[in-house]
C-alpha positions in Angstrom: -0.2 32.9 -2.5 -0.4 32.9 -6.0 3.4 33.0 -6.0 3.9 29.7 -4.3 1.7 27.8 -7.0 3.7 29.9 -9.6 7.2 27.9 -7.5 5.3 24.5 -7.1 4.1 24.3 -10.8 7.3 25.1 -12.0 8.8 22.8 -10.4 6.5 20.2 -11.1 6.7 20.9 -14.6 10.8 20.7 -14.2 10.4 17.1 -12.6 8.3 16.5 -15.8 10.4 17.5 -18.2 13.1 15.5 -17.1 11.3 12.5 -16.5 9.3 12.8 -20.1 5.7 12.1 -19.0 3.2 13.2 -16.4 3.8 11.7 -12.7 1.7 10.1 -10.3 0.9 13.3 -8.7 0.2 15.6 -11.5 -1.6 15.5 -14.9 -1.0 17.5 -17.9 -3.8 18.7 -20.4 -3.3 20.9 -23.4 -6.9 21.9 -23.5 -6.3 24.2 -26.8 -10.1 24.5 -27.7 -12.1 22.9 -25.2 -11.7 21.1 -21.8 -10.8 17.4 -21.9 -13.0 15.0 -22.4 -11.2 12.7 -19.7 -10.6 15.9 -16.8 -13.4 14.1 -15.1 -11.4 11.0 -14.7 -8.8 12.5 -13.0 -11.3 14.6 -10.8 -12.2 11.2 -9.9 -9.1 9.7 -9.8 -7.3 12.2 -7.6 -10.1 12.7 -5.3 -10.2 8.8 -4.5 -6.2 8.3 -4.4 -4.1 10.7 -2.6 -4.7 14.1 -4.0 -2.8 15.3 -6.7 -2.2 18.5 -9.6 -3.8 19.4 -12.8 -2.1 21.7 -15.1 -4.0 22.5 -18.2 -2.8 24.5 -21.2 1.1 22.6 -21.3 1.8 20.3 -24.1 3.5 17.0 -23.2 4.0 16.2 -26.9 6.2 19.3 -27.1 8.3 18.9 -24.1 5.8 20.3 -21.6 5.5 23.9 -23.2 2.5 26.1 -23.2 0.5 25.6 -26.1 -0.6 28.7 -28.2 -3.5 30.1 -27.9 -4.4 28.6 -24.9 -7.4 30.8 -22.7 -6.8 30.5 -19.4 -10.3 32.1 -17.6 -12.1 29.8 -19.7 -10.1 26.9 -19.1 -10.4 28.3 -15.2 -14.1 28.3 -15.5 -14.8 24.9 -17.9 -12.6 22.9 -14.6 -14.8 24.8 -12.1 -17.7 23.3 -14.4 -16.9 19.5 -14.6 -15.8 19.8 -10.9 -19.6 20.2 -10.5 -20.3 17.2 -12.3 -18.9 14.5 -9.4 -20.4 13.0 -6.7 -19.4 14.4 -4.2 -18.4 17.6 -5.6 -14.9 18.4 -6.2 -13.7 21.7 -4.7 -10.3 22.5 -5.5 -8.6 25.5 -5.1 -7.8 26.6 -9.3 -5.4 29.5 -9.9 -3.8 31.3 -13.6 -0.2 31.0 -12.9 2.1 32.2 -15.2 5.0 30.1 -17.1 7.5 31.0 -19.8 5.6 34.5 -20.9 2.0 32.3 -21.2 -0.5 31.8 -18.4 -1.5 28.0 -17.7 -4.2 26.8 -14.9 -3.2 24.9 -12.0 -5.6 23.1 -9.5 -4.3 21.3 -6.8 -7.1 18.2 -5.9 -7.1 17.3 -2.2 -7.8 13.5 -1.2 -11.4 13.1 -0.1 -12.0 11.7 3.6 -12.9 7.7 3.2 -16.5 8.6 4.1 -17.1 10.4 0.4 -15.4 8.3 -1.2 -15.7 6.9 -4.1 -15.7 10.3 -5.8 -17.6 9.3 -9.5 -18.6 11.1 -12.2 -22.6 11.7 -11.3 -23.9 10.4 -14.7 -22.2 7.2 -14.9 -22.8 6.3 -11.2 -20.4 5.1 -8.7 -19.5 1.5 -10.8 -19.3 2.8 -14.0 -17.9 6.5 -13.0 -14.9 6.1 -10.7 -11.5 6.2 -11.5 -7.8 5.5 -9.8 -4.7 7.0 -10.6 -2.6 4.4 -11.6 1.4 5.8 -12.8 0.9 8.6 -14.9 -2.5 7.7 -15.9 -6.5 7.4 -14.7 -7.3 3.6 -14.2 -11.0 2.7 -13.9 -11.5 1.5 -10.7 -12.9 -2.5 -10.5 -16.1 -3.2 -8.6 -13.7 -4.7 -6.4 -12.2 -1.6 -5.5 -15.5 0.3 -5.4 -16.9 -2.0 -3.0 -14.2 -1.3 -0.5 -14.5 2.2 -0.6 -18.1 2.0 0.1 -17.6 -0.3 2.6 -15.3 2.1 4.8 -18.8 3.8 5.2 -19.4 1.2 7.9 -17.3 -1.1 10.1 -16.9 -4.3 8.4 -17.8 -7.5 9.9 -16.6 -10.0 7.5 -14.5 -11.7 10.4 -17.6 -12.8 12.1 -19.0 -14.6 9.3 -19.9 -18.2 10.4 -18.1 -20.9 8.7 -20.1 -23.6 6.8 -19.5 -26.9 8.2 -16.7 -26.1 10.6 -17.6 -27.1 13.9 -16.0 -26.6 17.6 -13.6 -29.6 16.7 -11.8 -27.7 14.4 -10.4 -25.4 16.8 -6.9 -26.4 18.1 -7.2 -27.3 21.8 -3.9 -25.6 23.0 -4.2 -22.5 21.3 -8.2 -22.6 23.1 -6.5 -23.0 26.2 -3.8 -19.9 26.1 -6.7 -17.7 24.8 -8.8 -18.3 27.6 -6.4 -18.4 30.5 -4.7 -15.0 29.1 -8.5 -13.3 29.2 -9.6 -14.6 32.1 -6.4 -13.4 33.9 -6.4 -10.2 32.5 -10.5 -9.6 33.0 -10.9 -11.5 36.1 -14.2 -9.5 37.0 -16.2 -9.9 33.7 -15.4 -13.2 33.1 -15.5 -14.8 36.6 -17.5 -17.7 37.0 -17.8 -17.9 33.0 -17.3 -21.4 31.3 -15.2 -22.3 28.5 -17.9 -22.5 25.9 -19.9 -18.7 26.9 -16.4 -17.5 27.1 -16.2 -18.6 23.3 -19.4 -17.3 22.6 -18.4 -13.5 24.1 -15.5 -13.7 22.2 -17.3 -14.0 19.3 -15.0 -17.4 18.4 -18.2 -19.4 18.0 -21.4 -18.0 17.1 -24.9 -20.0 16.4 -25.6 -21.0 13.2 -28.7 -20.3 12.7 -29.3 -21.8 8.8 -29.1 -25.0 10.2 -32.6 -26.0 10.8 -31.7 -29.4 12.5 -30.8 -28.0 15.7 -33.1 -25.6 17.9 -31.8 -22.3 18.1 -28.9 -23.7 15.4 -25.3 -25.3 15.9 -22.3 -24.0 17.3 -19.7 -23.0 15.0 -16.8 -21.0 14.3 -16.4 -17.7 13.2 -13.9 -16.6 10.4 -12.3 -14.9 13.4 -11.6 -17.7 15.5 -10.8 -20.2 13.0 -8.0 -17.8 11.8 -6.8 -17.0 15.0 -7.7 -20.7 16.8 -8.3 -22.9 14.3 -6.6 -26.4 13.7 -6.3 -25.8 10.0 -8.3 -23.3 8.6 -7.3 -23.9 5.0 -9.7 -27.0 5.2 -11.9 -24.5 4.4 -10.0 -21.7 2.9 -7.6 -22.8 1.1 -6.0 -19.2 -0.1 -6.4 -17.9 3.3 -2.3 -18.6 3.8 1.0 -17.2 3.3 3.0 -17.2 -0.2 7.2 -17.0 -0.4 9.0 -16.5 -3.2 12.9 -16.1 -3.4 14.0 -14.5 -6.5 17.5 -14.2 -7.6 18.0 -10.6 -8.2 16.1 -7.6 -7.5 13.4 -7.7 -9.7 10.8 -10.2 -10.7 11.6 -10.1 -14.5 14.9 -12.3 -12.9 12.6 -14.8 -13.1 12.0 -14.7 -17.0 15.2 -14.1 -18.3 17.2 -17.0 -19.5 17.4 -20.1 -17.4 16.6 -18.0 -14.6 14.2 -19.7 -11.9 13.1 -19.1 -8.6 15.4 -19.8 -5.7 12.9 -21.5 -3.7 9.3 -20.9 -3.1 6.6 -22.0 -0.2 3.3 -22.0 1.1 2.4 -21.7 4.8 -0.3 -22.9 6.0 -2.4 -23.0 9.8 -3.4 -20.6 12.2 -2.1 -16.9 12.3 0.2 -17.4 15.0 1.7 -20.7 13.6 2.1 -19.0 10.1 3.7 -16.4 11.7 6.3 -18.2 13.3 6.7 -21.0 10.4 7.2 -17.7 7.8 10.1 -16.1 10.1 11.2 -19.4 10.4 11.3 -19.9 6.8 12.8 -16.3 5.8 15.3 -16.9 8.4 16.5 -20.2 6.7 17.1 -18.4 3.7 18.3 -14.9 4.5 21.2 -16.7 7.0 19.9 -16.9 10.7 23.5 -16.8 12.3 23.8 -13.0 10.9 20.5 -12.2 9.3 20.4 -8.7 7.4 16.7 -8.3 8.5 16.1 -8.4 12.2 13.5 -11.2 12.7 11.4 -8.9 15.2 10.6 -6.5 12.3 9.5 -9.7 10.1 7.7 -10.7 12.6 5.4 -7.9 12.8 5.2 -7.4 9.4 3.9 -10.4 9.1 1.3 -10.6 11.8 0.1 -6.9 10.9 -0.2 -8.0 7.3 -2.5 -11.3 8.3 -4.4 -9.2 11.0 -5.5 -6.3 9.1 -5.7 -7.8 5.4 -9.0 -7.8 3.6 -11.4 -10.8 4.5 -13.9 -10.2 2.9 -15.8 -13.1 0.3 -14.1 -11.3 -2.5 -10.3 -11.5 -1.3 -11.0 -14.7 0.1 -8.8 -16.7 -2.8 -6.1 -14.3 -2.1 -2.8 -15.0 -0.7 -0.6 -12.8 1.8 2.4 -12.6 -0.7 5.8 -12.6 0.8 8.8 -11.9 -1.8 12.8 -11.8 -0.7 14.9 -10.2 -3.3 18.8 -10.0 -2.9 18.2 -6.3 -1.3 14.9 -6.3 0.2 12.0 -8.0 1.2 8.3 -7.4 0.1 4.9 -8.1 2.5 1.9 -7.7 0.7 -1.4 -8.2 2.0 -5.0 -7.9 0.2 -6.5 -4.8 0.7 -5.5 -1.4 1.3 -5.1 1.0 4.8 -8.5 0.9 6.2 -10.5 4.2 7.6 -8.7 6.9 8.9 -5.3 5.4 9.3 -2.6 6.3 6.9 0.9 6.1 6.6 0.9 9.7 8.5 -0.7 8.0 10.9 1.4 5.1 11.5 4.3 6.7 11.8 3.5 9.4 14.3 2.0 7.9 16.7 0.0 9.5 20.4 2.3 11.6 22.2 1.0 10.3 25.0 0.4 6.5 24.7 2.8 5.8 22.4 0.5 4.3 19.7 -0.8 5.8 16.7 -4.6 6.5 16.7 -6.0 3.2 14.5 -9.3 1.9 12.7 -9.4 -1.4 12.3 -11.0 -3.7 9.5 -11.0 -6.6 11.0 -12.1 -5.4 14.9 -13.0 -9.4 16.4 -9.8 -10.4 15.1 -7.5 -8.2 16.3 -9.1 -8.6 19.8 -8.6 -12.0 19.7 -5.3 -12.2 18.4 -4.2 -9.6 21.6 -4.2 -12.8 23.8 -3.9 -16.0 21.2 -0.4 -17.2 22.1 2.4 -18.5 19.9 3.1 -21.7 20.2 6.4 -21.2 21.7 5.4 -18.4 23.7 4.3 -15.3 24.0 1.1 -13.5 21.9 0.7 -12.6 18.7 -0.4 -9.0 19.5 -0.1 -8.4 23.2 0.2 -3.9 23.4 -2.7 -3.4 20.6 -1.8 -0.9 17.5 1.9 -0.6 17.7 3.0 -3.3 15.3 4.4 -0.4 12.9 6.2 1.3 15.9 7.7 -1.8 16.9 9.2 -2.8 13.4 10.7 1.5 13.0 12.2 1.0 16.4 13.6 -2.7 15.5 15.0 -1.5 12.0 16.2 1.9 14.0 18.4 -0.1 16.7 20.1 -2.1 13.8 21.0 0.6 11.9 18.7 -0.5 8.7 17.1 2.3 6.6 13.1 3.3 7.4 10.7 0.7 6.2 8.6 2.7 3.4 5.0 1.0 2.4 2.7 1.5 -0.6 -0.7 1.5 -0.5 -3.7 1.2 -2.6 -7.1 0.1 -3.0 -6.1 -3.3 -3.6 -3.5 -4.1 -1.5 -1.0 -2.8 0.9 2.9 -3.7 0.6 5.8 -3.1 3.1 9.3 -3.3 1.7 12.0 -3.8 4.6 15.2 -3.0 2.7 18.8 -4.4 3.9 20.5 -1.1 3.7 22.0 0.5 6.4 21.3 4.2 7.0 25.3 5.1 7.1 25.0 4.6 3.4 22.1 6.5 1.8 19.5 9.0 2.0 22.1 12.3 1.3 21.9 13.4 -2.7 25.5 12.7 -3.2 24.6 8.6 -2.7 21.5 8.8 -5.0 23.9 10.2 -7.2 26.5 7.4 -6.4 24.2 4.6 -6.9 22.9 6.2 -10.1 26.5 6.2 -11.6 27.2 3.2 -10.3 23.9 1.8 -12.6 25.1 3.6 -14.9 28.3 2.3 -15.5 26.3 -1.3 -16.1 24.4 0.6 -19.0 25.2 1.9 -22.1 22.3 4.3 -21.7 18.7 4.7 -19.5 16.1 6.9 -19.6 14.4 8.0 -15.7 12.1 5.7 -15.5 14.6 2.7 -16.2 16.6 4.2 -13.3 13.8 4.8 -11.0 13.0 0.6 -11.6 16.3 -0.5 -11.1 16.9 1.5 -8.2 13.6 1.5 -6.6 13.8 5.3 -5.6 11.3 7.9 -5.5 11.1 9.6 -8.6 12.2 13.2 -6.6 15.5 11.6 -5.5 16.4 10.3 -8.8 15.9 13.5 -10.4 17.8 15.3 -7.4 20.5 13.0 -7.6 20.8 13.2 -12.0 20.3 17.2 -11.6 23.6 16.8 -9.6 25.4 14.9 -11.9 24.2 17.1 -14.9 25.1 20.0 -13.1 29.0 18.5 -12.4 29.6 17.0 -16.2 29.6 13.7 -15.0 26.1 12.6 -16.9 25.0 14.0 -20.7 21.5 13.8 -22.2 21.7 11.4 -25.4 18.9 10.5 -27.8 19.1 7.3 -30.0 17.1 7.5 -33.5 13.5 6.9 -34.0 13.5 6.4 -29.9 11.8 9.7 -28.7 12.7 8.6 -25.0 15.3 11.2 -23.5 18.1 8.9 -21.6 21.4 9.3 -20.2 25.2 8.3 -19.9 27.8 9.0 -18.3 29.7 11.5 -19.6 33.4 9.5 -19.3 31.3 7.2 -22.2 
């Protein structure tokens, strides 16, 4: 056992080395004397992100080599101690490995299930204690960020919120109508006999309103739910509640800054879900090339409507856009807030062996029900099968030979990036190690994390692919004067 965290520290510390900091997934301490004063912090961090490594008694100033003098059982024990000073307690498994004729300790920190989270540091309390791992450092965490943690602790209910001053007027007839005839078809026994307005009312589109002392047992208005999913124009009300587009002119956003450089084009959509659905894909299509699109409109489609179903609504993230950005090799869908309960990116993409459809919690429960039978205006429903939005966009990119979607996810937000490369073309080392030459060849010299910007890789397949080319002459290590950054050329240079 103690071999195979021997092998994974080593390696991690290899992947370090060649990088020239610590990583997302693994913090460095030299602890010489005494334990860090910030090892809580990344207790914290860790715990409430997705797990990650400590390594204690390495120097990063020196190349990541173990510093002298360095006690390792009571470096063990001091970690073992500050675990015990989190709520909830950490318990990670800590073991003396040894590393270039020195022993180091190595603790590997698992995630914590959404239900303890957040993970603080006991004396400062949950607001002033928690932390988020952020690159290769410990971010403290907003109250923002804390308040959604403890909010996965119960189901939200932020969709059902009445609207001030929105009445039954501001819901769009048609889409009333296809909502109504789509449920009563499909639950003919529960709501036989019902009319329109207790239909509403069950729904949970319209609730009373119960502030408003005028009327006996209060007025009839919308809920957040139905005005999103129903409503005429909901950005009456909420004006941030829409859809942002940007077109950039290269593959980054610092395109934008450079130069003369501007934007390419840039809208807001605005209306319902299922109208800003179809008026974004509409939009994306105009200016992607509809007659041969790289990006099959089916997969936008869901991204889109997955990203407006399940982002955050709560007060907080009301003044928040859904951000949609197309850059000459990919295009980016990110919504406020991050995965919600138990569902991960494990999650979505292995879905029930039986039904078909990953097991899923969702935020925003009213609205998703309601959206399962509120019908595009041209047809068909925003969400007819339930849960398999992510299956349907893998199958969509699968059948056109486009790579994976990958997403990122956070407190804050969640982003899916639907790239335009085809799978014939990457995934193998020998292409990372292609498409780093070929940026290469653009630069005099660049250090890892240049590359891993430019190329928007994950840093193991940048360092696999650059191991490669070290390893066949074709790339040497260079170091520029009073520039402690270790970069790299080709060797041909």
């Amino acid at each position: 056992m103690v071999d195979d965290y021997t092998a994974k520290m080593t390696e991690l510390i290899g992947l370090m080395r060649l990088i020239g900091n610590d990583t997302q997934q693994c913090e460095v301490k030299e602890c010489a004397r005494r334990i860090s004063s910030t090892i809580t912090d990344t207790l914290s961090a860790f715990s409430n992100g997705s797990g990650g490594w400590i390594i204690l008694g390495l120097s990063e100033r020196n190349g990541f080599t173990p510093v002298e003098g360095f006690n390792a059982r009571a470096m063990q024990e001091a970690l073992s101690q500050a675990c015990e000073k989190m709520t909830p307690v950490v318990r990670p498994v800590i073991v003396t490995c040894p590393f270039e004729g020195a022993n180091l300790v190595f603790a590997r920190i698992d995630e914590m299930i959404p239900r303890d989270k957040p993970c603080f540091i006991t004396e400062r309390g949950p607001y002033g204690g928690s932390y988020i791992r952020t690159g290769d450092g410990d971010r403290h965490m907003t109250s923002y960020e804390v308040d959604r943690l403890i909010e996965e602790h119960l189901q939200p209910t932020y969709d059902l919120d009445v609207v001030p001053r929105a009445t039954p007027d501001d819901l769009d007839p048609g889409l009333v109508a296809g909502l109504l005839e789509r449920v009563r078809r499909q639950h003919p026994h529960v709501f036989a006999g019902r009319g329109d307005t207790d239909m509403l009312l069950d729904l949970e589109v319209l609730r009373h309103d119960d502030s408003d002392v005028r009327a006996v047992g209060g007025v009839l208005r919308p809920t957040l739910a139905g005005l999103l999913a129903l409503g005429r124009y909901p950005q009456k009300y909420y004006p941030r509640l829409s859809v942002s587009i940007a077109v950039f002119p290269g593959t980054s956003r610092d395109d934008v800054f450079r130069g003369d450089e501007r934007l390419v084009a840039s809208q807001t959509i605005v209306g319902p879900i299922p109208v800003m659905i179809d008026d974004a894909v509409d939009a994306l299509m105009h200016w992607i090339g509809a007659k041969k699109p790289d990006y099959p409109p089916v997969a936008l489609r869901e991204a889109i409507a997955n990203s407006l179903t399940h982002r955050d609504y709560s007060p907080d993230a009301r003044g928040t856009q859904v951000n949609i950005n197309v850059f000459t090799d990919r295009i980016e869908i990110t919504n406020p807030g991050g995965l919600y309960g138990t569902v991960t990116h494990d999650v979505l993409a292995n879905p029930h062996p039986v039904t078909g459809v990953p097991f899923v919690s969702t935020r925003n429960q009213f609205l998703f029900t309601l959206l399962e039978s509120t019908p595009y205006p041209g047809g068909g429903y925003v969400n007819p099968e339930g849960g398999d939005g992510y299956q349907r966009i893998a199958a969509t990119l699968r059948e056109a030979g486009i790579e994976p979607a990958t997403t990122r996810n956070t407190i804050n937000t969640f982003t899916m990036t639907i790239t335009r490369h085809r799978t014939a073309v990457a995934g193998t080392p020998s292409d990372i190690a292609k498409a780093i030459t070929g940026v290469l060849e653009r630069h005099s010299a660049m250090s890892i994390r240049e590359i891993l910007h430019e190329l928007q890789l994950t840093p193991l397949a940048v360092t696999t692919g650059m191991r490669e080319l070290i390893r066949e002459g074709r790339v040497t290590k260079v170091r520029f004067r009073d520039d402690p950054t270790q970069r790299y050329r080709l060797a041909s240079a």
